[in-house]
N, C-alpha and C positions, 0 to 999 in steps of 0.2 A: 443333590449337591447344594451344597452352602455358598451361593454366588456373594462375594463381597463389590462394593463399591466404593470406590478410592476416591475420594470429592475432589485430590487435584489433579486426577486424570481426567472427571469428570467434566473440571472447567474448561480443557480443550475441547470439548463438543458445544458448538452453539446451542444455544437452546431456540429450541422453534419456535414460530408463531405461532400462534391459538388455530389458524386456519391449515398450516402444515400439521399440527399435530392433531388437527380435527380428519385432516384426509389421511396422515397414517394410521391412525387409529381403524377407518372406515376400513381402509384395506387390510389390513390384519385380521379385524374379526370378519370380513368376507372370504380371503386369500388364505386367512392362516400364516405363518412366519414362515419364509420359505429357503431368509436368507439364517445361515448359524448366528449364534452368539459368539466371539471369538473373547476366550480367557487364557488369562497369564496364571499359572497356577490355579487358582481359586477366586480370582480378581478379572473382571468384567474389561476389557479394552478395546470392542468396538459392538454397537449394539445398543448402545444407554438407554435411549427412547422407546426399541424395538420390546425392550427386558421389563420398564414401567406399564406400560401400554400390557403387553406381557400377562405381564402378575398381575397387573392389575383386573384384568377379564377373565381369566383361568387359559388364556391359549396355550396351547404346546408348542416349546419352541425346543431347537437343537441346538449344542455346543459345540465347538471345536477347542481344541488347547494351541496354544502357540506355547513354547518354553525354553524359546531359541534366543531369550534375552536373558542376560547375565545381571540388569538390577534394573531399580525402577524408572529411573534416566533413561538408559535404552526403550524402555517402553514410552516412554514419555518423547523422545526421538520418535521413532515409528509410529505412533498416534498422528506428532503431527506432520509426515509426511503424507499420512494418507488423508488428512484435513485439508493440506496443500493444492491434493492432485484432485482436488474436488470440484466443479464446475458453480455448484450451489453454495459456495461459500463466500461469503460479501469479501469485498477490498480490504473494509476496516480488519475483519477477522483474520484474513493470511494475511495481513501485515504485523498483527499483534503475535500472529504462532509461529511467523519469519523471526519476531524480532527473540522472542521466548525462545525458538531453537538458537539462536547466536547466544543469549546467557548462558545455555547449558553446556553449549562447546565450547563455550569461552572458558569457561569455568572448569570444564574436563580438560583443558588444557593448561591452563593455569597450576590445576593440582597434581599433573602427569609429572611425573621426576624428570630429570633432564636426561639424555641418553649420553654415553661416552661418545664420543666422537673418534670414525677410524681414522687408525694411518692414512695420510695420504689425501683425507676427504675433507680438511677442516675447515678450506673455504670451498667447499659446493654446500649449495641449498639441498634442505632435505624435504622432503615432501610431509614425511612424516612429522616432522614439528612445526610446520607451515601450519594457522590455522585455517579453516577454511570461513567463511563468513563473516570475516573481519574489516568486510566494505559496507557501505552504506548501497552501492552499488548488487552487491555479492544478495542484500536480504531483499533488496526489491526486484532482480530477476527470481528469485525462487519466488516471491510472492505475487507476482505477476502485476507491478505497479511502480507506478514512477517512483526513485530517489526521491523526488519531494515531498508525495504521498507518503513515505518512510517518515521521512522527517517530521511530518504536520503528526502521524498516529505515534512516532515517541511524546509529541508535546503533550497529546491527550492523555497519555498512560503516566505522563509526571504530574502534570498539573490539572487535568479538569476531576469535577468530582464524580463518584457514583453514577450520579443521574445523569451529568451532560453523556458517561461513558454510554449508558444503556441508551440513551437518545440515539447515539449516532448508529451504535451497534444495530439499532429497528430501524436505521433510515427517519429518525424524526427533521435528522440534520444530515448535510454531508460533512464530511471526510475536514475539507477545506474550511467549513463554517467553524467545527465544532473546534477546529485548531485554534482559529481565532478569537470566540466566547469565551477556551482555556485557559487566555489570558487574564480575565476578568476575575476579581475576589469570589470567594467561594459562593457567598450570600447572592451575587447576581448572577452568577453560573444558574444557582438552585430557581431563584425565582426567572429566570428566564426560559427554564425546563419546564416550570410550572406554568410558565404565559402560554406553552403551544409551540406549534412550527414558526405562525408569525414571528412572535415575541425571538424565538430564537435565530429566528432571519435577521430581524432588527439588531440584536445584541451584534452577532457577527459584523453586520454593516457599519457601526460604529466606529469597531473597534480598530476597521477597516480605516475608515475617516479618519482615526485617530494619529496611527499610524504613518496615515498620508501626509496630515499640517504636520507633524514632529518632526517629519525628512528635512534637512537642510537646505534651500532651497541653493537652484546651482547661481553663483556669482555669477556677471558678466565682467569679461576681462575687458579693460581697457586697453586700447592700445594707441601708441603714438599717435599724431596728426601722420606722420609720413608715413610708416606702417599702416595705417587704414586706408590711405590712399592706392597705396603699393599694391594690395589685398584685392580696392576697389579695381583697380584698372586688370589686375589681372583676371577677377570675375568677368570683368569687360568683354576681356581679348576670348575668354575661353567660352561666354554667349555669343559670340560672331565668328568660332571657328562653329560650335553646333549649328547655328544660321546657313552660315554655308556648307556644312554637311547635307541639311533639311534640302536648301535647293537644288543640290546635283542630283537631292534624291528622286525631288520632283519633278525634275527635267527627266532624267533617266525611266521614271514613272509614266508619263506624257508618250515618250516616245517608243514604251512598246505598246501603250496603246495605240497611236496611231500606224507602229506596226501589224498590230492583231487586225483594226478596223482592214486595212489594205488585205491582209490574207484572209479576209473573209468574203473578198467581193470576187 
C-alpha cells in the first residue's frame, strides 16, 4: 500500500529529540513494531515516527484503517485529542493543539447554517449552537494548564519568531520567558536564540525590568490635617483594643499553666 503523508497532520505530532528518537529507534529494530500504523484511507494519522524509523530500516510493521471520519478537520480533531491525553506531551505543545482545536471549532461553527428555531423553544439555549471552547478557561482545562499559560503561548504563536518558537518548544526557555523575549523586535528575538539559554534568560529579564519602571507608580493621597488625625487616633484606639486582647490572652495563658503545674503534683 501506498502510505501518504499529509505535513499538516504531520505538524500535530511533536517532533522528538535526537535522544527520544535514538531510543525508539533502538527499540524497534530490537522489538520490531508491535503497535499498528493507524490510516485514514491511504493517509498516515498516528504512527509518524514509528513509519520513518520504519522504512527507513526495512522493519515490518501492521496497519489498521480508521474511516469513521467524514473529512480532514475530523481527523485533525482526533489527532489532537489523542496528543492531549498524552502524558509526554510538554505544556507549550497542548496549549498550542488546545488553542488549534478552538480555531477549527470555531470555524465549523461559524460556517454551520443557522438552524430554524422550534415553536415554542425560541428563548431556551440550544446546546447544539452553543460553541464549546469558546473560554480562555474552556482551552486551558483540556490543556491541562493555567488561563495564564494560555495567554503567554497565544503571545508566542502571534509574535515571536521561528527560532524563539523551537526554543521554547525543546525547553531552551520556559513558557513564561519566551512570552516576554516575544515582545522584543524580531532581530533581538533571533540574536538572543542565538546567545543560548543565558542570553535568553537575560533578554526575558529585561524586558521584565522594563515593564516594571513603565507601571505608573501608585500616588499617595493626601488627606486633610483633621482627616489624618481622625485616621491617626482611630489606628490608636484599634492598637489598644489588640493590646488588650494580647493581655487577657496571657493572663488566661498564665493561669492554665499554673493549673496544669497544680494537677501534676
Amino acid at each position: 500500500m501506498d502510505i501518504k503523508i499529509n505535513d499538516e497532520l504531520r505538524s500535530f505530532v511533536d517532533p522528538l529529540t535526537d535522544i527520544e528518537y535514538a531510543a525508539l529507534e533502538r527499540s524497534l529494530q530490537t522489538e520490531g513494531c508491535r503497535d499498528a500504523l493507524v490510516l485514514w484511507r491511504d493517509t498516515l494519522i498516528d504512527g509518524h515516527n514509528r513509519y520513518e524509523i520504519c522504512t527507513k530500516h526495512g522493519i515490518p510493521f501492521r496497519t489498521v484503517h480508521n474511516n469513521n471520519f467524514a473529512s480532514l478537520e475530523d481527523v485533525m480533531l482526533w489527532m489532537i485529542d489523542n496528543h492531549l491525553a498524552r502524558r509526554s506531551v510538554s505544556d507549550f505543545q497542548r496549549g498550542v493543539l488546545a488553542l488549534r482545536k478552538k480555531e477549527i471549532v470555531a470555524q465549523r461553527m461559524a460556517e454551520r447554517p443557522p438552524e430554524p428555531e422550534a415553536e415554542g423553544d425560541k428563548n431556551s439555549p440550544s446546546d447544539d449552537t452553543t460553541p464549546p471552547w469558546n473560554t480562555r478557561e474552556d482551552i486551558a482545562r483540556a490543556a491541562r494548564v493555567s488561563s495564564n499559560t494560555i495567554s503567554q503561548i497565544e503571545r508566542i504563536q502571534k509574535a515571536a519568531t521561528p527560532q524563539l518558537r523551537e526554543a521554547v518548544r525543546t525547553g531552551a526557555i520556559s513558557i513564561n520567558a519566551a512570552a516576554n523575549v516575544a515582545q522584543l523586535p524580531e532581530e533581538q528575538q533571533i540574536a538572543a536564540v542565538a546567545g543560548g539559554r543565558k542570553e535568553l534568560q537575560q533578554a526575558a529579564r529585561q524586558v521584565r525590568e522594563q515593564k516594571m519602571a513603565s507601571r505608573p507608580k501608585k500616588e499617595k493621597v493626601e488627606l486633610e490635617p483633621e482627616d489624618e488625625l481622625a485616621a491617626l487616633r482611630k489606628e490608636v484606639a484599634s492598637l489598644k483594643d489588640r493590646l488588650a486582647t494580647l493581655l487577657t490572652d496571657n493572663q488566661r495563658l498564665k493561669q492554665r499553666l499554673a493549673n496544669a503545674g497544680l494537677d501534676d503534683e
